[in-house]
LONUKOL-148094 format. One record per residue (C-alpha): x, y, z. Coordinates in steps of 0.001 Angstrom, whole numbers, plus 524288, in hexadecimal, padded with zeros to 5 digits. Layout:
N
XYZ
...
This chain:
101
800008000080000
8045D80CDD7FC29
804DB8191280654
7FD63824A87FE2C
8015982E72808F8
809C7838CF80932
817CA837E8809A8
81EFE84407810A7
82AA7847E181261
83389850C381726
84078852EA812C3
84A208591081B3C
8588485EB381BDF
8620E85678823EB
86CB385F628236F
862E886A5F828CF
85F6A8605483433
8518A8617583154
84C63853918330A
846B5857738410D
83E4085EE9839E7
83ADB8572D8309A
837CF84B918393F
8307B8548A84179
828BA859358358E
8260784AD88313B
82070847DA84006
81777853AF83DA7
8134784F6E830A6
811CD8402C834FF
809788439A84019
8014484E358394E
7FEBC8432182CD5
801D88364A833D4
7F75B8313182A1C
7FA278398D81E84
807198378181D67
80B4E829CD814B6
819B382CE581860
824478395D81F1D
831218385A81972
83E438407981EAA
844DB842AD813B8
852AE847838170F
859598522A80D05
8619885DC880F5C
8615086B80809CD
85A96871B2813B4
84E20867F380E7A
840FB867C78169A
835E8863EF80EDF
8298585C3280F51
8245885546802F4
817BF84DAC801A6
816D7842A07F894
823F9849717F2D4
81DCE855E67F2E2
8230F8603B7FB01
819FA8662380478
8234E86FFB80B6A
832CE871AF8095D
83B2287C2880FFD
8441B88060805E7
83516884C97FEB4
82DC388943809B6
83BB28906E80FC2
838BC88C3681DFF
8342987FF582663
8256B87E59827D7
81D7B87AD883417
817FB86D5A836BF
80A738739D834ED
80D1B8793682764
8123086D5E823E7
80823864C1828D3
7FD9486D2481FBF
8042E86C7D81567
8058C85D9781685
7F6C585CCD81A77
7F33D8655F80D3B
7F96585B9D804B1
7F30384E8480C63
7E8C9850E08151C
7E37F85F5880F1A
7D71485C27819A9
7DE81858C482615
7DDBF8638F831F1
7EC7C8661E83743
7E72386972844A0
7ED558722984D53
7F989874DE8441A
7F0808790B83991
7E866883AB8426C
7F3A088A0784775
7FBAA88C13838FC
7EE1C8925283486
7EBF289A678425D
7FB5989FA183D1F
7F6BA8A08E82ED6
7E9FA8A9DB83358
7F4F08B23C83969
């Protein structure tokens, strides 16, 4: 049987150190779409590389968006792409409460 879910992942720098963060941002993402989610891979690169692809497709990268996002951002923009009707809960009130600012 084949998985048709998702697969993510996140490719990250090793010579910038930044697999904490990446494993940290995979724990987010598992938790968030424990049954979404087919697969989370850590992809290691270098380059100053952080960047999350969907099914190949990237989703967020910093040397595009400039900066690190938050878990929440990231989480939505995950949800858009596989569960468009799914409520975010708490993290998704309080990044539109800052939006309405």
């Amino acid at each position: 049987m084949v998985d048709k879910r998702p697969r993510l992942e996140i490719e990250y720098c090793t010579q910038c150190r930044w697999l904490p963060r990446a494993t940290w941002m995979a724990q987010e993402l598992l938790t968030t779409f424990e049954g979404d989610l087919g697969e989370v891979a850590l992809v290691p690169g270098t380059g100053g590389a952080f960047e999350v692809r969907l099914d190949g497709e990237s989703v967020w990268s910093r040397k595009t968006d400039a900066a690190f996002t938050d878990a929440a951002e990231l989480k939505r923009l995950i949800r858009d792409r596989i569960a468009p009707d799914r409520a975010l809960g708490h993290s998704e009130r309080k990044s539109e409460e800052e939006s309405d600012r």
